[in-house]
C-alpha positions in Angstrom: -24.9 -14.8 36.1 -27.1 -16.7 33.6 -26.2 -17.3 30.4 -28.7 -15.2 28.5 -27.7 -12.3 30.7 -24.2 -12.6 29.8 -24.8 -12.8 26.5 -26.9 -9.9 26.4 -24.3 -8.1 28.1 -21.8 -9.4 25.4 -24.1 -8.0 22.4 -24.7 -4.6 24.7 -21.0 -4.1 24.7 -20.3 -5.0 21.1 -23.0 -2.5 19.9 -21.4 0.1 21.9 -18.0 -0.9 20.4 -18.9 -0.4 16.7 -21.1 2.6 17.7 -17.9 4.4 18.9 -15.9 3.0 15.7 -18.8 3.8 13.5 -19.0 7.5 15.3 -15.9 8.5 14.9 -15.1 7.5 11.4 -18.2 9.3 9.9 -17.0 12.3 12.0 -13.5 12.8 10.7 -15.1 11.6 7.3 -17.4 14.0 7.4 -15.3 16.8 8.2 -13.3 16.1 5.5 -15.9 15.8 2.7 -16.9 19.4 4.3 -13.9 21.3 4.7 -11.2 19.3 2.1 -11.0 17.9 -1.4 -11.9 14.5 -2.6 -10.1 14.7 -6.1 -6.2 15.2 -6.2 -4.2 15.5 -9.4 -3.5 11.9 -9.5 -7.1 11.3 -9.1 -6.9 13.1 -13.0 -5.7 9.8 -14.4 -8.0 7.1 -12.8 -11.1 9.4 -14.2 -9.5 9.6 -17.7 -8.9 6.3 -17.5 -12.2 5.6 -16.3 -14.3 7.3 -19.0 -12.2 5.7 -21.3 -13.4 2.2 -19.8 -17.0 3.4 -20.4 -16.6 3.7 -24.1 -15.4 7.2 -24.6 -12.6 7.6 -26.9 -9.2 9.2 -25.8 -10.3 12.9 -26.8 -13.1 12.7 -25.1 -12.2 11.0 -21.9 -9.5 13.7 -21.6 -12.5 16.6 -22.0 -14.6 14.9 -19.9 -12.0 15.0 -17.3 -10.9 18.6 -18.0 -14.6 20.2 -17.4 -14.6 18.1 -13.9 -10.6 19.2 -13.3 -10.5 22.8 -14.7 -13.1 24.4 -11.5 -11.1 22.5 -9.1 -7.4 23.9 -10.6 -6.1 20.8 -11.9 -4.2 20.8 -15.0 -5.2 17.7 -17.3 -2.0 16.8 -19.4 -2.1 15.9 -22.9 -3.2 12.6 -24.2 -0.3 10.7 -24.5 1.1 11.7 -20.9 -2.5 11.5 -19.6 -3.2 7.7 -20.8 0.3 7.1 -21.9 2.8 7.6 -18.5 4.4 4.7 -17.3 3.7 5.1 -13.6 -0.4 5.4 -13.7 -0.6 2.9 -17.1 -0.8 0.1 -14.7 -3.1 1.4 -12.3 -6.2 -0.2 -14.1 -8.2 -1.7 -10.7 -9.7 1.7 -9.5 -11.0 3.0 -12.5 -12.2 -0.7 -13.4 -14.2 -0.7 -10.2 -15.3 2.6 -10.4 -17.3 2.0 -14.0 -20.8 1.6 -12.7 -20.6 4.5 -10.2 -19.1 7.0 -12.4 -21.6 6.0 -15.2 -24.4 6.4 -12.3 -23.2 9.5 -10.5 -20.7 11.5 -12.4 -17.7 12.2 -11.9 -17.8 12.4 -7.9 -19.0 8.6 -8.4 -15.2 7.7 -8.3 -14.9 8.5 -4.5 -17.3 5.4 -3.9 -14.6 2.5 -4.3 -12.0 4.6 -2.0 -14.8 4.7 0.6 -16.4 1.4 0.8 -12.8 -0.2 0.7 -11.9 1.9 3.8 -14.7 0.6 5.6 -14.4 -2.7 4.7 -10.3 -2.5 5.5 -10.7 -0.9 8.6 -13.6 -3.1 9.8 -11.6 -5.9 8.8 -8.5 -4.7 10.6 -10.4 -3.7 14.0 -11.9 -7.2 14.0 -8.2 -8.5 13.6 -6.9 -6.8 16.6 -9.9 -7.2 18.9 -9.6 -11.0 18.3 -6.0 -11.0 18.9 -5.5 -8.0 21.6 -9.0 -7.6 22.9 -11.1 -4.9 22.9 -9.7 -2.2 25.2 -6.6 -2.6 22.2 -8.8 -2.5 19.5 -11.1 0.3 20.3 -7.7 2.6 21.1 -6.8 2.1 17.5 -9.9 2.4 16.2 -10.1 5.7 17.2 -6.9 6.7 16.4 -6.9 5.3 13.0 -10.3 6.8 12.0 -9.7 10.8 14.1 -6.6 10.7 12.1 -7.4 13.4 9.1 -4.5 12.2 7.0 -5.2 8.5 7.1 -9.2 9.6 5.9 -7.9 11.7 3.4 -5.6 9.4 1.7 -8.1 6.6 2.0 -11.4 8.1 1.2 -10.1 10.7 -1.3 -10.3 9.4 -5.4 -7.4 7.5 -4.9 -5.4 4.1 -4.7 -4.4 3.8 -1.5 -7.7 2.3 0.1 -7.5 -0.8 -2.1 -4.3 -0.7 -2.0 -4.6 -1.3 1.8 -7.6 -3.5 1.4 -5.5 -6.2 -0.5 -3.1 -6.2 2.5 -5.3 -6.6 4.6 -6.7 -9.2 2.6 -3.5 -10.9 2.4 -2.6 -10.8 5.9 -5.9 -12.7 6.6 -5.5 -15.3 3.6 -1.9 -15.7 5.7 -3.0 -16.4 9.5 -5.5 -19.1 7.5 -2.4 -20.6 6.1 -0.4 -21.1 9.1 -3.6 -21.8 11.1 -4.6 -24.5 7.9 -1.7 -24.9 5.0 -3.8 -25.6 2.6 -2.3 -24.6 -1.2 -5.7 -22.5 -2.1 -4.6 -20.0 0.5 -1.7 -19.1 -1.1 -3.2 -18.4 -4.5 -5.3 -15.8 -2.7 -2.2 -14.5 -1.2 -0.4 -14.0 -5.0 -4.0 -13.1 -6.2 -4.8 -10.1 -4.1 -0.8 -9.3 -4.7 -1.4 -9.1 -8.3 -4.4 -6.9 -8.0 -2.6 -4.5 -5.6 0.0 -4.4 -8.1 -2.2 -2.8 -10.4 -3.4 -0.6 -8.3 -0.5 1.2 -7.4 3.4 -0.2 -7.2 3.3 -0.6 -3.6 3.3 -4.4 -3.4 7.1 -4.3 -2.0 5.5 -3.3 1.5 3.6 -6.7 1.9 6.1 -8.7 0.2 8.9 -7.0 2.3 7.1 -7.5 5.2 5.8 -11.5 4.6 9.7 -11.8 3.3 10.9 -10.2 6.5 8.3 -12.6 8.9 9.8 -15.4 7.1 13.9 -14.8 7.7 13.9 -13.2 11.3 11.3 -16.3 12.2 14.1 -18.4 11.6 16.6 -16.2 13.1 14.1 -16.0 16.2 13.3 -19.6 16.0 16.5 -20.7 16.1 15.7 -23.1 13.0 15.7 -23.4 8.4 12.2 -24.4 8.7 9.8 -21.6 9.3 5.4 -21.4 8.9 6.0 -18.2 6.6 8.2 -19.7 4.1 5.6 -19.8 1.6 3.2 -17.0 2.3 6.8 -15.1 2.0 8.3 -16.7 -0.9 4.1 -16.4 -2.6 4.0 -12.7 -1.6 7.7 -11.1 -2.1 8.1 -13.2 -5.4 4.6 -12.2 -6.7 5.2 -8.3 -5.8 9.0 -8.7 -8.0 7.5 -10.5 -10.6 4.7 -7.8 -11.4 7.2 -4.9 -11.1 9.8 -6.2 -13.3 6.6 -7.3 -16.1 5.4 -3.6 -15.3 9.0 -2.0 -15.9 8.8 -3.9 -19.1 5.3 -3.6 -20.6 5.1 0.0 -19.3 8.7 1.7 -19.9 7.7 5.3 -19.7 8.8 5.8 -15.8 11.8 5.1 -14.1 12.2 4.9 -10.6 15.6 5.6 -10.7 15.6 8.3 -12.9 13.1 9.8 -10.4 15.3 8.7 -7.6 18.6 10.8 -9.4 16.3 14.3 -10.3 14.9 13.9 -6.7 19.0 13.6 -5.0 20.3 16.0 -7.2 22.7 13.7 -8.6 23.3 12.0 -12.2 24.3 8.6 -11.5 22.3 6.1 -9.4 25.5 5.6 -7.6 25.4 9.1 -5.9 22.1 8.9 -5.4 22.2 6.1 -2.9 25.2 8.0 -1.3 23.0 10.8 -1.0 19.7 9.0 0.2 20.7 8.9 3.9 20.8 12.4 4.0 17.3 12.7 2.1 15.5 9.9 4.2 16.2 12.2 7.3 14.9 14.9 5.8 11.4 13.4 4.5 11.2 12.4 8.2 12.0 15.4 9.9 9.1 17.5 7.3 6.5 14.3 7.9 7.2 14.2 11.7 6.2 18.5 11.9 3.5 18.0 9.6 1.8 15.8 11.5 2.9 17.5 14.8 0.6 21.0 13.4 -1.7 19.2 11.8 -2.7 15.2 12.5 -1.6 14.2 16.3 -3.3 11.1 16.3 -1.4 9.7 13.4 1.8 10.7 15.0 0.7 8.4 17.8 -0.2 5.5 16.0 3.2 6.0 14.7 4.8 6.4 17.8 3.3 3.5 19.6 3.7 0.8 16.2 7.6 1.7 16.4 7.6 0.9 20.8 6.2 -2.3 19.9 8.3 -2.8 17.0 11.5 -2.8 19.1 9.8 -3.3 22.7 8.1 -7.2 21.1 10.8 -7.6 18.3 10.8 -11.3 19.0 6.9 -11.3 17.5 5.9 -11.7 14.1 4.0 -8.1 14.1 7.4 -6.7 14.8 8.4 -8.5 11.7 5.5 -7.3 9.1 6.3 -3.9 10.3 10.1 -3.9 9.8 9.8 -5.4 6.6 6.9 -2.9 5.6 8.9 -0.1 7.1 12.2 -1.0 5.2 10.2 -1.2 1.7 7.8 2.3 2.6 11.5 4.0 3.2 12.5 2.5 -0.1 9.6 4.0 -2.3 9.4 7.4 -0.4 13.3 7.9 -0.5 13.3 6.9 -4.3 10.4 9.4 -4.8 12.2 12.3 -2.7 9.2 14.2 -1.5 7.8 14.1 2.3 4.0 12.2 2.2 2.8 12.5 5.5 2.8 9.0 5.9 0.6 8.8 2.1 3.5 6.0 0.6 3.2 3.9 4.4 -1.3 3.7 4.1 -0.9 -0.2 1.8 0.5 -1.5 5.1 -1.6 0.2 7.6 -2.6 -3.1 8.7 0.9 -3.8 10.8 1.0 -0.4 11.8 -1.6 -1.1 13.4 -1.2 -4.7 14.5 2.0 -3.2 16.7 0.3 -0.4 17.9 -2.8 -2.3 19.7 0.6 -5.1 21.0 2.4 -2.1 22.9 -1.5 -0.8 24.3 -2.6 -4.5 25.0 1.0 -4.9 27.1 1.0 -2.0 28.9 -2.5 -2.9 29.9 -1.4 -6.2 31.2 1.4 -4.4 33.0 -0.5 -1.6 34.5 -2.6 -4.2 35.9 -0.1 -6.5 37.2 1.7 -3.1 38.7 -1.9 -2.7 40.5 -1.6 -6.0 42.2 -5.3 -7.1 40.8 -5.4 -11.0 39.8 -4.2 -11.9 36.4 -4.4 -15.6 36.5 -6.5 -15.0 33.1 -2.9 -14.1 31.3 -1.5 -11.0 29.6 -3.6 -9.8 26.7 -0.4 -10.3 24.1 -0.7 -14.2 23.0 2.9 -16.1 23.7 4.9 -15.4 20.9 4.4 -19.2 20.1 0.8 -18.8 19.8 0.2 -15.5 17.8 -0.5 -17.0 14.3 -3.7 -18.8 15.7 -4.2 -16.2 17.9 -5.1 -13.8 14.4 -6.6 -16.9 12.6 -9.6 -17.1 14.7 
C-alpha cells in the first residue's frame, strides 16, 4: 500500500469518525431544543446576574429576568435572595461569559456558553480516549455520551455544568502534560482552571478528589512515597479547599450542612451522617429507575465506567473515578435530592475515560478469544505506560 493511499484512507476514516460524533450530538441536541426547556430555575440567577453585569441595576435585572421567567413558570425571588444567596453569589463565570451574547441575542443568548463548552469538552474528551484506547473505544462513547438526553440536557441547558466539565477536562489535560513534562507552568493551569470551576459552581471536590485519590492509591499500587501525581494532587485538591473555605467565608448565606440536616430529617449534623447511608441508597435506587424509563444510554456509560473501575483498579482511570465518585456521593448525599446523574456531569471526563478502558479490553479479549494475531498488543496501554499514553 503506498503511502498516499494510506493516508487517504486515514483522513477517509477520520471524517467518517467525527461525521458520526458530529451526527449524533446535533440529533439528541436537537431533539432537545424541540421537545425540552433550555432555562431551569437556576438558570433564573445566572440571567439576573447577567443583566446586572451589563449595567442594569438590581431592580431592573430582576424585571428583566421576570418578563423572560414568568411565560416559562419560573418564580423570580426577591432581590436580596435573587443576587444575595450564598450558593449562586459565587457562580460569577457563566454569566461573565455570557455578557456579549445576552447583550446580542436576548435572553436565549445565555444557552450559547453551555453549548460551545459542550462541544469543545466533548471534542476534547473523544480525542483523549481515541489517543489513548483507539477509535473503536472512542466512537462507543461518543455515541453514548452524546444519545444520552440527560447528559445534553444538563450540558447544553442555561446552566453550569458544561464549564464546569470543560475545566476538568481542561485540568486532566494540563495533568497528563505534567507527568509527560513537569514543568511548574502546568501546574498553575491546573489551580487556574480549578479556581475558575470554583466559581462556576462548588463542584471542584470531584477533580480534586479524584487528582487526590490518583495520587495516594498510586503509591499504594506502586508500592512506593514517591508518586508522578503528587503535585497535580496536592495543586488540585488544595486549590478546590481553599476556594470553598474563602467561599464559605465571603459568601455565608448557605450552609451545606444545614442543607444536609433539613434534607435527613435530623437536627444535628451528627445524625445526619448516621442517616446518610440510608439516604445515599435511596438517591441511587430513584436515579438508577429514572434513567432505566427515560435515558438507557447513560445508564450504560454508567454501568461500564464502574466494570472498569473495579475490573482495571490497578490504573489511574480507576483512580480519577473513585476519587470523583467518592466526592459526587458527597455533594449529592449532602443535597438529599436524586439528580439523574446532574451533581456527577464536572467529572464526566473519567466516567468516560473507564468506560472506553472496559470497551477497549474487551475488544482485545474478544479478539484474542477469536484466535486472530495480536502481536500488535491489547488496546489498554500497560499500566506503566498510561500517563504518556493520554499525553500524546
Amino acid at each position: 500500500m503506498s503511502r498516499l493511499h494510506a493516508l487517504w484512507i486515514r483522513r477517509r476514516t477520520d471524517l467518517l469518525f467525527w461525521t458520526v460524533c458530529a451526527a449524533s450530538f446535533l440529533l439528541t441536541y436537537i431533539s432537545y431544543v424541540k421537545w425540552f426547556r433550555l432555562y431551569y430555575p437556576d438558570s433564573r440567577y445566572y440571567l439576573a446576574r447577567t443583566f446586572l453585569f451589563l449595567g442594569n441595576s438590581p431592580e431592573a435585572a430582576r424585571d428583566l429576568t421576570l418578563a423572560y421567567s414568568a411565560p416559562r413558570n419560573i418564580a423570580v425571588p426577591d432581590i436580596d435572595l435573587l443576587f444575595g444567596w450564598g450558593l449562586v453569589q459565587p457562580r460569577v463565570v457563566l454569566p461573565a461569559l455570557s455578557t456579549p451574547f445576552v447583550a446580542w441575542f436576548g435572553p436565549e443568548g445565555l444557552a450559547v456558553v453551555p453549548l460551545i463548552a459542550t462541544v469543545v469538552g466533548v471534542t476534547l474528551m473523544i480525542v483523549m480516549v481515541r489517543r489513548r484506547f483507539g477509535t473503536l473505544p472512542a466512537l462507543t462513547v461518543a455515541l453514548l455520551t452524546n444519545l444520552s438526553m440527560f447528559l445534553v440536557s444538563f450540558e447544553t441547558g442555561m446552566l453550569t455544568e458544561s464549564l464546569s466539565s470543560l475545566f476538568t477536562v481542561l485540568a486532566l489535560v494540563a495533568a497528563w502534560r505534567w507527568l509527560r513534562d513537569p514543568r511548574p507552568w502546568h501546574l498553575v493551569v491546573m489551580g487556574g482552571v480549578t479556581v475558575l470551576s470554583a466559581f462556576t459552581r462548588q463542584a471542584t471536590f470531584i477533580v480534586g478528589g479524584a487528582f487526590l485519590l490518583a495520587w495516594l492509591l498510586d503509591m499504594v499500587v506502586q508500592r512506593r512515597w514517591r508518586s508522578r501525581w503528587m503535585w497535580p494532587g496536592v495543586v488540585v485538591a488544595g486549590t478546590a479547599v481553599a476556594c470553598q473555605l474563602l467561599q464559605s467565608i465571603v459568601f455565608p448565606s448557605f450552609s451545606q450542612a444545614d442543607q444536609f440536616t433539613t434534607q435527613t430529617g435530623t437536627h444535628s449534623l451528627g445524625a445526619a451522617i448516621l442517616a446518610a447511608p440510608g439516604l445515599l441508597i435511596q438517591i441511587i435506587k430513584a436515579d438508577v429507575l429514572s434513567m432505566m424509563r427515560n435515558d438507557r444510554a447513560l445508564l450504560v456509560l454508567i454501568c461500564l465506567a464502574i466494570a472498569g473501575m473495579i475490573l482495571f483498579w490497578r490504573r489511574v482511570e480507576a483512580h480519577l473515578l473513585f476519587g470523583a465518585l467518592l466526592a459526587t456521593g458527597l455533594y449529592n448525599v449532602t443535597n438529599g435530592t436524586p439528580t439523574a446523574f446532574r451533581y456527577a456531569t464536572p467529572g464526566l471526563v473519567f466516567w468516560v475515560l473507564c468506560a472506553a478502558m472496559t470497551i477497549a479490553a474487551t475488544a482485545t479479549w474478544i479478539k484474542r478469544a477469536g484466535g486472530r494475531d495480536s502481536a500488535e498488543g491489547p488496546m489498554v496501554p500497560a499500566a506503566g505506560d498510561a500517563a504518556e499514553a493520554g499525553a500524546r
